[in-house]
RODO-2510 file (C-alpha; in nm, 4 decimals, decimal comma):
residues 428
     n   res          X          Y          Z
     1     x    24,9598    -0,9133     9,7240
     2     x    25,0928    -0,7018     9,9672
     3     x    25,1672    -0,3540     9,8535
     4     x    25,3890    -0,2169    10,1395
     5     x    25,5654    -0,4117    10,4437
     6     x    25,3861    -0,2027    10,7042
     7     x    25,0741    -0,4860    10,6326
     8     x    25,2905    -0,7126    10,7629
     9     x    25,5278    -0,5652    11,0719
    10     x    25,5298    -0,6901    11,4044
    11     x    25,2569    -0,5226    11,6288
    12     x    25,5025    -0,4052    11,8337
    13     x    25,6483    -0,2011    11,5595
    14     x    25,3292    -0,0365    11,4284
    15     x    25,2428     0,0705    11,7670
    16     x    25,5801     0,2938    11,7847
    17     x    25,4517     0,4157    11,4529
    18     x    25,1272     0,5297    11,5493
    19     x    25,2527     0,6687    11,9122
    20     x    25,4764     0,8793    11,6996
    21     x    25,2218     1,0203    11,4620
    22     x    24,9310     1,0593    11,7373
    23     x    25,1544     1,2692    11,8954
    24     x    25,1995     1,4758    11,5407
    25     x    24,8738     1,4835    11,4985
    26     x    24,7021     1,5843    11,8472
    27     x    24,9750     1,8937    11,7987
    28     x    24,8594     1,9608    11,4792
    29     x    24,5194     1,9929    11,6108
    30     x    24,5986     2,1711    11,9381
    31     x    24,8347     2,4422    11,7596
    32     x    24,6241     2,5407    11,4045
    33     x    24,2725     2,4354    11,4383
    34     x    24,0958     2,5999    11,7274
    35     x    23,7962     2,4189    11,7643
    36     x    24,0362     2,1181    11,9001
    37     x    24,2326     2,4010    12,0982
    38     x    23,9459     2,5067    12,2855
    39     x    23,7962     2,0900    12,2845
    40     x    24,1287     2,0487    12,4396
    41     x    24,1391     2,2678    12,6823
    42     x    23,8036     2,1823    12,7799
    43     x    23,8817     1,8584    12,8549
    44     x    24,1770     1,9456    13,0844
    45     x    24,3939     1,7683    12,8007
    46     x    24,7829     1,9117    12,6852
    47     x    24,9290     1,7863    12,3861
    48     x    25,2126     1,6747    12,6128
    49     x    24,9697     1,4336    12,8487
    50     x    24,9375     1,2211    12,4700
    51     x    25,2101     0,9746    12,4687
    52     x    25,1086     0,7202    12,2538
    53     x    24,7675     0,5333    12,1256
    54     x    24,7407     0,4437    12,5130
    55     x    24,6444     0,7882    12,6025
    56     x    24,3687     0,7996    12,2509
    57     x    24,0815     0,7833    12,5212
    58     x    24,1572     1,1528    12,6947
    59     x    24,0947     1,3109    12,3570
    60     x    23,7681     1,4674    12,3285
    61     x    23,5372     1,2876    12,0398
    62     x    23,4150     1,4553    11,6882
    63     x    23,1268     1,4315    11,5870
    64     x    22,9174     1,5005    11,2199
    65     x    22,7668     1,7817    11,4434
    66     x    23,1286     1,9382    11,4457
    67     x    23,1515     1,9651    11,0903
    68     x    22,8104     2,0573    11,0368
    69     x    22,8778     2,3616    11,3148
    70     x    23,2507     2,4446    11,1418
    71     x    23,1501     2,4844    10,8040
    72     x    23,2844     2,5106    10,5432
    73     x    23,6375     2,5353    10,6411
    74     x    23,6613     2,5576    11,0759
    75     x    23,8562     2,2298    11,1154
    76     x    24,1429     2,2952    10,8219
    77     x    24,4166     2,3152    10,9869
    78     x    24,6522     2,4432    10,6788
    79     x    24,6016     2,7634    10,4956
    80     x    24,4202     2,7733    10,1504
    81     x    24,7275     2,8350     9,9602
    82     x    24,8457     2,4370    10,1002
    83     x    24,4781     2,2861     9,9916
    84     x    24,5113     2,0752     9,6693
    85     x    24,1350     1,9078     9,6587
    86     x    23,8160     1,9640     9,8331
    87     x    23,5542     1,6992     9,8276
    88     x    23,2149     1,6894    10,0321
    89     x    22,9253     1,4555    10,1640
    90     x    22,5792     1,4766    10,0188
    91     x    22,4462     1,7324    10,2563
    92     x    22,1198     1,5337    10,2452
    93     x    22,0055     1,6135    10,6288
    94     x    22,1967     1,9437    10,5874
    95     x    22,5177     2,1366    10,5371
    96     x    22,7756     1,9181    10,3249
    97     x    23,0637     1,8146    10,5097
    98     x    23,3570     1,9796    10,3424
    99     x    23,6616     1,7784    10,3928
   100     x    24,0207     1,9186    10,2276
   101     x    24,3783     1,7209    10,1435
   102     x    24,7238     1,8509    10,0982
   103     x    24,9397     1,6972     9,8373
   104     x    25,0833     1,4957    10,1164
   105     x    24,7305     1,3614    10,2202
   106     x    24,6355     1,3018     9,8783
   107     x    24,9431     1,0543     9,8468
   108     x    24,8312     0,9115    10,1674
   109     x    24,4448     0,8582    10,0206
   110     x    24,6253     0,7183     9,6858
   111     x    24,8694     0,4489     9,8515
   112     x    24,5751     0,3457    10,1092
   113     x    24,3321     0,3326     9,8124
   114     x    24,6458     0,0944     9,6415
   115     x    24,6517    -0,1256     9,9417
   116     x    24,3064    -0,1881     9,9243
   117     x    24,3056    -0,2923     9,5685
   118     x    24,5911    -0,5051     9,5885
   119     x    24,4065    -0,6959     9,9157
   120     x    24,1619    -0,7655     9,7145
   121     x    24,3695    -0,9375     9,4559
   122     x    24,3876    -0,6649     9,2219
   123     x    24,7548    -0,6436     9,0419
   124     x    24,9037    -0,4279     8,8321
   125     x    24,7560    -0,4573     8,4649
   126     x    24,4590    -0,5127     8,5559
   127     x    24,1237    -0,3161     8,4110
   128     x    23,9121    -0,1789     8,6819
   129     x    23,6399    -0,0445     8,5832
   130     x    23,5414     0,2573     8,8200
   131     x    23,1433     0,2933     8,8693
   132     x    23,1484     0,5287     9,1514
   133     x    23,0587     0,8907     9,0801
   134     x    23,3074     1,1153     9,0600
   135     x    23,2811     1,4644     9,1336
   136     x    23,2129     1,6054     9,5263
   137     x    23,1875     1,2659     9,6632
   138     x    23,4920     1,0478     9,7114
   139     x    23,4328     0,7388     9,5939
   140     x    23,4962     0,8388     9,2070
   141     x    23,8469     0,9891     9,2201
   142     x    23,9803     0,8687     9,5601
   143     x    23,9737     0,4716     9,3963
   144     x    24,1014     0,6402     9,0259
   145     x    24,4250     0,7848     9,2019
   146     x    24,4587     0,4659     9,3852
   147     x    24,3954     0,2359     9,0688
   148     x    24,6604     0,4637     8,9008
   149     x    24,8999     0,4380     9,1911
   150     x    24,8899     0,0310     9,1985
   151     x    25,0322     0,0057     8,8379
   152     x    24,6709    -0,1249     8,7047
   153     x    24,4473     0,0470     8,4346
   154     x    24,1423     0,2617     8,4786
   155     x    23,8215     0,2991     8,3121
   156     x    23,6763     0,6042     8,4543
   157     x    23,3361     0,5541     8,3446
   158     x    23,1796     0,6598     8,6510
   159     x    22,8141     0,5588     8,7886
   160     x    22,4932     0,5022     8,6340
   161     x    22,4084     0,4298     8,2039
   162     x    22,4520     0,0283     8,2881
   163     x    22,3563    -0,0501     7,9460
   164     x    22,6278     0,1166     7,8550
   165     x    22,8624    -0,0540     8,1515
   166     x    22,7921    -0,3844     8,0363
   167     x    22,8917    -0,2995     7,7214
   168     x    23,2520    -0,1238     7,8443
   169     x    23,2627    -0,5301     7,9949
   170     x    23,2195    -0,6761     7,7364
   171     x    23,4248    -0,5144     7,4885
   172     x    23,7331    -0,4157     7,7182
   173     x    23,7430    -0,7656     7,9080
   174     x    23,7500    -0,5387     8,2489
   175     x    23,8689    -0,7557     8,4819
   176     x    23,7240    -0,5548     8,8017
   177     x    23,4215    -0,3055     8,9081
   178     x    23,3927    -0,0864     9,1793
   179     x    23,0663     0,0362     9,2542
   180     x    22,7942    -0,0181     9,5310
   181     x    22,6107    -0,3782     9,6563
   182     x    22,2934    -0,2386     9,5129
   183     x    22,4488    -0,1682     9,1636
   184     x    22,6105    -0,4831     9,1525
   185     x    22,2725    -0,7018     9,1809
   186     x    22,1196    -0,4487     8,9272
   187     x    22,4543    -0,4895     8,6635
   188     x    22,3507    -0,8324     8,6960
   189     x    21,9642    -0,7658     8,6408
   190     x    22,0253    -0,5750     8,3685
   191     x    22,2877    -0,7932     8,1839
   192     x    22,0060    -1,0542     8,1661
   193     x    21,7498    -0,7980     8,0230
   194     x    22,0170    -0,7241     7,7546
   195     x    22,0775    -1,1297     7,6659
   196     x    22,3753    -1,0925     7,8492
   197     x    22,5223    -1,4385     8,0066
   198     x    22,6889    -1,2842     8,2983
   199     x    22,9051    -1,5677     8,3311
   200     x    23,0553    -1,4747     7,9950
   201     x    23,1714    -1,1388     8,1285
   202     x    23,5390    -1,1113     8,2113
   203     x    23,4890    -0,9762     8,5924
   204     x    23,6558    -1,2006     8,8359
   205     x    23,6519    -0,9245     9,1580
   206     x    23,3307    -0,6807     9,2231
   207     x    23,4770    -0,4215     9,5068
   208     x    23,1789    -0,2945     9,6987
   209     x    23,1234     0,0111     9,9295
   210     x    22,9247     0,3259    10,0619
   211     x    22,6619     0,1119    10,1660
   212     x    22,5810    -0,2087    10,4562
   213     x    22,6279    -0,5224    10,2909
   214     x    22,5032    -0,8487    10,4944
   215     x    22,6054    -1,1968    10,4143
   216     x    22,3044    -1,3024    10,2397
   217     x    22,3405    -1,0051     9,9983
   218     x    22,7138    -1,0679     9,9622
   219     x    22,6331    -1,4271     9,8508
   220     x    22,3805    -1,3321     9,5996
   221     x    22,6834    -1,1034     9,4204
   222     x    22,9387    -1,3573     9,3986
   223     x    22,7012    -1,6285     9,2931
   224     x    22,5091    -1,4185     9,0632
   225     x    22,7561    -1,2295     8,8754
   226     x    23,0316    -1,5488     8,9707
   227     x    23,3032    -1,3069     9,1355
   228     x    23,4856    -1,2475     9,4177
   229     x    23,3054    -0,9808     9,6228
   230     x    23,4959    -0,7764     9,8166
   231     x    23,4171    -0,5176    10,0839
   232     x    23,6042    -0,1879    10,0728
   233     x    23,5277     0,0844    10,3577
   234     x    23,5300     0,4396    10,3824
   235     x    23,4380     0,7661    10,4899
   236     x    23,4996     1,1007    10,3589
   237     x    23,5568     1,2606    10,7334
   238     x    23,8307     1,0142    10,7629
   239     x    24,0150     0,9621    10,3878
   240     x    23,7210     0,8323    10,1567
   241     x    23,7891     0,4788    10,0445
   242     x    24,1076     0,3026    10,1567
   243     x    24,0306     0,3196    10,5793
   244     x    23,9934    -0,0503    10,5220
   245     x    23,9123    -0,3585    10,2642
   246     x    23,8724    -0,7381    10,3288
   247     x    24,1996    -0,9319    10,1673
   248     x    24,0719    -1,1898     9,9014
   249     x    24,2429    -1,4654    10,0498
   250     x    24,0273    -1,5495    10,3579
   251     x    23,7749    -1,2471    10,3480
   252     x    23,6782    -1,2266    10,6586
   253     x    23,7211    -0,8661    10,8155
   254     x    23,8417    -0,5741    10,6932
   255     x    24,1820    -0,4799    10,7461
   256     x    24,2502    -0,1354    10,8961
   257     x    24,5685     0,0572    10,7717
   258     x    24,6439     0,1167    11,1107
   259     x    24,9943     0,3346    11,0503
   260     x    24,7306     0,6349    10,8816
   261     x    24,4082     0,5367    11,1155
   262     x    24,3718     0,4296    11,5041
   263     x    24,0545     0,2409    11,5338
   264     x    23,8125     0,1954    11,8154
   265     x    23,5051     0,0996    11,9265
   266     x    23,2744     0,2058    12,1905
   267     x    22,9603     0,1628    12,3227
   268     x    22,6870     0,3807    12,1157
   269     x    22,5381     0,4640    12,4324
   270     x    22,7938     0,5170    12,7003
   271     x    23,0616     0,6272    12,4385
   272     x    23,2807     0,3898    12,6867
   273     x    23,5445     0,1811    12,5354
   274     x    23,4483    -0,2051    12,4341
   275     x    23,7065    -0,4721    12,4248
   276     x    23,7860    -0,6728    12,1556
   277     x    23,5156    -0,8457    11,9803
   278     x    23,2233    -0,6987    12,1455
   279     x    22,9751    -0,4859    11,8822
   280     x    22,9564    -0,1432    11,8939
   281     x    23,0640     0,1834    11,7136
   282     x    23,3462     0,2484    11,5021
   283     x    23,5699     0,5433    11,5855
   284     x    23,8278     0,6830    11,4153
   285     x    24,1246     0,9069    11,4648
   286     x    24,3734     0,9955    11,1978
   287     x    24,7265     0,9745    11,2020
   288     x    24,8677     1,1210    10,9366
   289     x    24,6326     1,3972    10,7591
   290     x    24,7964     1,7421    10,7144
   291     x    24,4887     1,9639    10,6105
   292     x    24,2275     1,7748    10,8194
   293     x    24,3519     1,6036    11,1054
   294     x    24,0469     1,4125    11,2688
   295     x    24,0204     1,3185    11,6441
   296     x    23,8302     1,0439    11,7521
   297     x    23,5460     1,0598    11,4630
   298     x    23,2035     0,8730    11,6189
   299     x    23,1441     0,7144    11,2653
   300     x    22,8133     0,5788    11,3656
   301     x    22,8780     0,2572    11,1896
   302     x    22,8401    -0,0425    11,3739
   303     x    23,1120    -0,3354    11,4436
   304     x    23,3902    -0,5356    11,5537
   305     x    23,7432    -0,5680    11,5890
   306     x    23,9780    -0,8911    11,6033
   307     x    24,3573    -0,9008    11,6549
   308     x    24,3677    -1,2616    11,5374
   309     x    24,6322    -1,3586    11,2993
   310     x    24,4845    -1,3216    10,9300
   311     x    24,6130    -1,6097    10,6745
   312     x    24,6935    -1,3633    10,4047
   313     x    24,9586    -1,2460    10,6428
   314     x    24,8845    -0,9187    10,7344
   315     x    24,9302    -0,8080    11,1101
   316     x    24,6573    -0,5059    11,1252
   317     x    24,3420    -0,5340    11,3142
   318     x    24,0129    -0,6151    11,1135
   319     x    23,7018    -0,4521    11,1410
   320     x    23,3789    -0,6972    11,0715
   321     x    23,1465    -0,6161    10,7795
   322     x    22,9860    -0,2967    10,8826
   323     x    22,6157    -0,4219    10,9962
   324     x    22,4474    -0,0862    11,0214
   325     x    22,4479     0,2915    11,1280
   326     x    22,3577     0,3903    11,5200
   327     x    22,1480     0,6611    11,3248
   328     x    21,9770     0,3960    11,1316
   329     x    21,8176     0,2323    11,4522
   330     x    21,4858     0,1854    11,4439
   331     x    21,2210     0,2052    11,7493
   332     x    20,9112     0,0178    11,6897
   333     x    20,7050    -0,0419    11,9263
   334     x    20,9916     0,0443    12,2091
   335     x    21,1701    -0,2382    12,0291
   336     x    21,5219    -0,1347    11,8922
   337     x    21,5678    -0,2900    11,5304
   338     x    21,8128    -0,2235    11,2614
   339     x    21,7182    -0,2749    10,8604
   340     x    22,0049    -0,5066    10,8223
   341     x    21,8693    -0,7628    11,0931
   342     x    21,5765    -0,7703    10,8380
   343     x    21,7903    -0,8252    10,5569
   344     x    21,9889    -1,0936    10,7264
   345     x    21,6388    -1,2503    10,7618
   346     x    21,4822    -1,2162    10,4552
   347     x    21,7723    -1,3248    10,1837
   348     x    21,7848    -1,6151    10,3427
   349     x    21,4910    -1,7974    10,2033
   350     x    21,5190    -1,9479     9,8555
   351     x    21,2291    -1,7580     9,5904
   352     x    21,3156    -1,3912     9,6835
   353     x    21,5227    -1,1149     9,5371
   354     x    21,8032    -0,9198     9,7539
   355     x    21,5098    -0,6177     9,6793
   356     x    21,3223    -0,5130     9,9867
   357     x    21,1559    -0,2154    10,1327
   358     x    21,0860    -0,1362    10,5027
   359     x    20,8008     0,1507    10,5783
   360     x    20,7199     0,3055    10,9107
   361     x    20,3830     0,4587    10,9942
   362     x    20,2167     0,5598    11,3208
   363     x    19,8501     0,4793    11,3911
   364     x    19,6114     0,5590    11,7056
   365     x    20,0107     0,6663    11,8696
   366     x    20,0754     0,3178    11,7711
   367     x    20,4066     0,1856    11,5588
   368     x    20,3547     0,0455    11,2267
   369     x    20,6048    -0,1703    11,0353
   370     x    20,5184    -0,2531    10,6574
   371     x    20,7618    -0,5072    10,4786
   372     x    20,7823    -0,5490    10,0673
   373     x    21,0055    -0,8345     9,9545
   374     x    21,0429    -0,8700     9,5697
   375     x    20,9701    -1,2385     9,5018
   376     x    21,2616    -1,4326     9,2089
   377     x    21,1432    -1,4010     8,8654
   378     x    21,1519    -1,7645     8,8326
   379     x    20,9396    -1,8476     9,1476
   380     x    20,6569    -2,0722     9,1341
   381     x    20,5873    -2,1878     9,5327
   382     x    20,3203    -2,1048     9,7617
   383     x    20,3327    -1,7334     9,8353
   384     x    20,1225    -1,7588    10,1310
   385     x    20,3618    -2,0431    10,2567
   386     x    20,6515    -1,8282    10,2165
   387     x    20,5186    -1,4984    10,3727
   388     x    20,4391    -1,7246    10,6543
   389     x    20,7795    -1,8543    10,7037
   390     x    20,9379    -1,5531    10,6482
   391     x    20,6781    -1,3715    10,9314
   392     x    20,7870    -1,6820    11,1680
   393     x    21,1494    -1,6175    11,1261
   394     x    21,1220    -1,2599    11,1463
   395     x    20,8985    -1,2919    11,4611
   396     x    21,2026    -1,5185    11,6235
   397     x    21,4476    -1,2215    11,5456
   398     x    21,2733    -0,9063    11,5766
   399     x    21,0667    -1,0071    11,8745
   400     x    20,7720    -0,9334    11,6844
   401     x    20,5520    -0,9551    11,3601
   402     x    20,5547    -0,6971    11,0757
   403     x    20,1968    -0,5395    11,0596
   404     x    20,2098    -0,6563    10,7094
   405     x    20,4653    -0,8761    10,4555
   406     x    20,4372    -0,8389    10,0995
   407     x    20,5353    -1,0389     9,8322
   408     x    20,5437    -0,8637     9,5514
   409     x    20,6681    -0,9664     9,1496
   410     x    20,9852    -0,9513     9,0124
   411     x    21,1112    -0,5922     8,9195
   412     x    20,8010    -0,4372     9,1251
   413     x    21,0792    -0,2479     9,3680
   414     x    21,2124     0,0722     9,2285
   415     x    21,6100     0,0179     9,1688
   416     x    21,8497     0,2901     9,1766
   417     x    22,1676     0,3389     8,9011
   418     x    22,3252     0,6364     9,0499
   419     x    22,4510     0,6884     9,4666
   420     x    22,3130     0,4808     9,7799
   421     x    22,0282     0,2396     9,7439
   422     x    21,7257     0,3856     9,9767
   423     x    21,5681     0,0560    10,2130
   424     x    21,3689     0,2468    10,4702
   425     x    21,0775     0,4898    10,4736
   426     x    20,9934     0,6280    10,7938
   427     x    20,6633     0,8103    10,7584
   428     x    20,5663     0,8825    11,1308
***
């Protein structure tokens, strides 16, 4: 379904749209935050010398640095009086990144949030069932305004007690869940451990964010739990949910709502512009926020972009599956690896669960990579014979052999219930 006609203009029309409000925006900045003023300035850069999205690459980046360094409130550019909400990141390596919305931006984040939904087949009626926490992070509220704004019904039951989730399922017929990859594979775990046959429960669509989901892991949520599994992306910086979600008719990229967010990508390294199609990072410059316009946000997340003409009709650009985080590289051995290359390895083979650990020591000044990989409860093969395989495959890919593969039982890797599933422990 598409929810508004923008989806769907001519390219040529969206790009006088977003000339127009990059313009807005880049004066916004310039005239009532001054850490932009003085970027500006910097950078030799007038509000004037911004014409349109063609001019994006004079702007000066932001970085999570820049929030950090302007907290709590440096890069509002409205006064507190205008400020409806405040929401924040974890704050997990640090200060919280304090983001802010007008009532304007807030109907921004709720028709965005209502796009993505309806992309991903969701219609108005419907029972989504919301297992994102609510509180300081976005995910809980910013897809509850949006469920409320498509017309469909919301069960607010937020994250964690799955038991009890299950249950809500069961007896409400939900027809849709929003929570993270991790917590999908572990509704399904425990659904089992209750009796549960999840192909008795009513979900048809599992909407999944706030953390890297590879193919292999995407399979093992649709055919596990026997749903539609769509990607929904995100940042708090930026919105929250509703930058971007996959359309459930060919589901393959994300579509950007490019009238509210002008996306690029560059090269992690050189921070030089990459054309279409070529991997590297995601940035992101808003177009339309009031209390917290954004200027060319280095989202560290890693991907692509195609122009090609989507079968579900819409004209935007779509981003690919985000495969990782330019701050989750890992350098072993001089070798640059990211977890998800491992995951795309290891879910692969047939007898292991989408459960896996990766830990880092350092030995003698040496690099040490340690890999646990939950075996299927049901699996009766040759463990040797499959650690072997898998330490082939993964030598093929990674250029080199983990110091030491693991197979371990069923249920022997911790799960989590509540926020992002941890994969990597670097110890050095």
């Amino acid at each position: 379904m598409i929810y508004n006609q923008v989806e769907t203009a001519p390219r040529s029309e969206l790009r006088e749209l977003q000339d127009r409000r990059l313009q807005e925006t880049v004066e916004n900045a310039y005239e009532n935050v001054s850490f932009y003023r003085d970027a500006l300035d910097e950078s030799g850069v007038d509000p004037d010398d911004i014409s349109g999205v063609e001019d994006v690459s004079k702007l000066p980046f932001t970085t999570k640095e820049d929030f950090r360094d302007e907290y709590p409130d440096g890069l509002f550019a409205v006064d507190n009086s205008e400020v409806r909400r405040l929401h924040a990141s974890s704050g997990t390596t640090g200060k919280p990144k304090i983001v802010a919305y007008t009532d304007s931006d807030l109907d921004v984040w709720s028709e965005v949030v209502a796009r993505s939904l309806a992309a991903a087949g969701v219609e108005p009626g419907d029972l989504v069932q919301n297992a994102y926490g609510y509180g300081l992070f976005t995910g809980g509220l910013g897809l509850h305004q949006g469920i409320e704004e498509l017309g469909a019904t919301v069960l607010p039951i937020g994250a964690g007690g799955t038991q009890r989730q299950i249950e809500m399922m069961q007896d409400l017929e939900s027809d849709v869940i929003t929570c993270t990859p991790s917590y999908a594979l572990y509704l399904e775990e425990t659904a089992e451990e209750m009796g549960v046959d999840v192909g008795d429960l009513p979900l048809s669509t599992i909407m999944f964010g706030a953390e890297p989901c590879t193919d292999p892991m995407r399979e093992a949520i649709e055919s596990r739990l026997d749903v539609d599994g769509i990607d929904l992306y995100g940042l708090s910086e930026i919105i929250g949910p509703g930058v971007s979600c996959e359309c459930n008719e060919a589901q393959e990229g994300l579509h950007v709502f490019e009238d509210h967010f002008y996306p690029e990508v560059v090269d992690p390294s050189t921070a030089e512009p990459l054309p279409e199609g070529e991997e590297g990072e995601l940035v992101l410059t808003t177009l339309s926020k009031d209390a917290l316009p954004v200027l060319r946000y280095r989202t560290g997340d890693l991907t692509t972009l195609s122009y090609d003409e989507c079968e579900c009709g819409r004209t935007t650009v779509r981003m690919d599956n985000v495969t990782g985080r330019t701050d989750d590289l890992l350098i072993v051995r001089g070798a640059n690896l990211y977890p998800s290359e491992i995951e795309d390895v290891v879910l692969k083979f047939d007898g292991v669960e989408p459960q896996y650990r990766i830990d880092l020591y350092e030995e003698n000044n040496l690099d040490r990579i340690e890999i646990t990989v939950e075996l299927s409860e049901d699996f009766d093969g040759d463990v040797d014979q499959l650690r072997g395989e898998i330490q082939e495959r993964l030598k093929n890919v990674l250029v080199f052999s983990p110091d030491s593969l693991e197979l371990v039982e069923y249920g022997d890797i911790e799960r989590t219930e509540v926020g992002k599933v941890q994969r990597v422990y670097d110890h050095r």
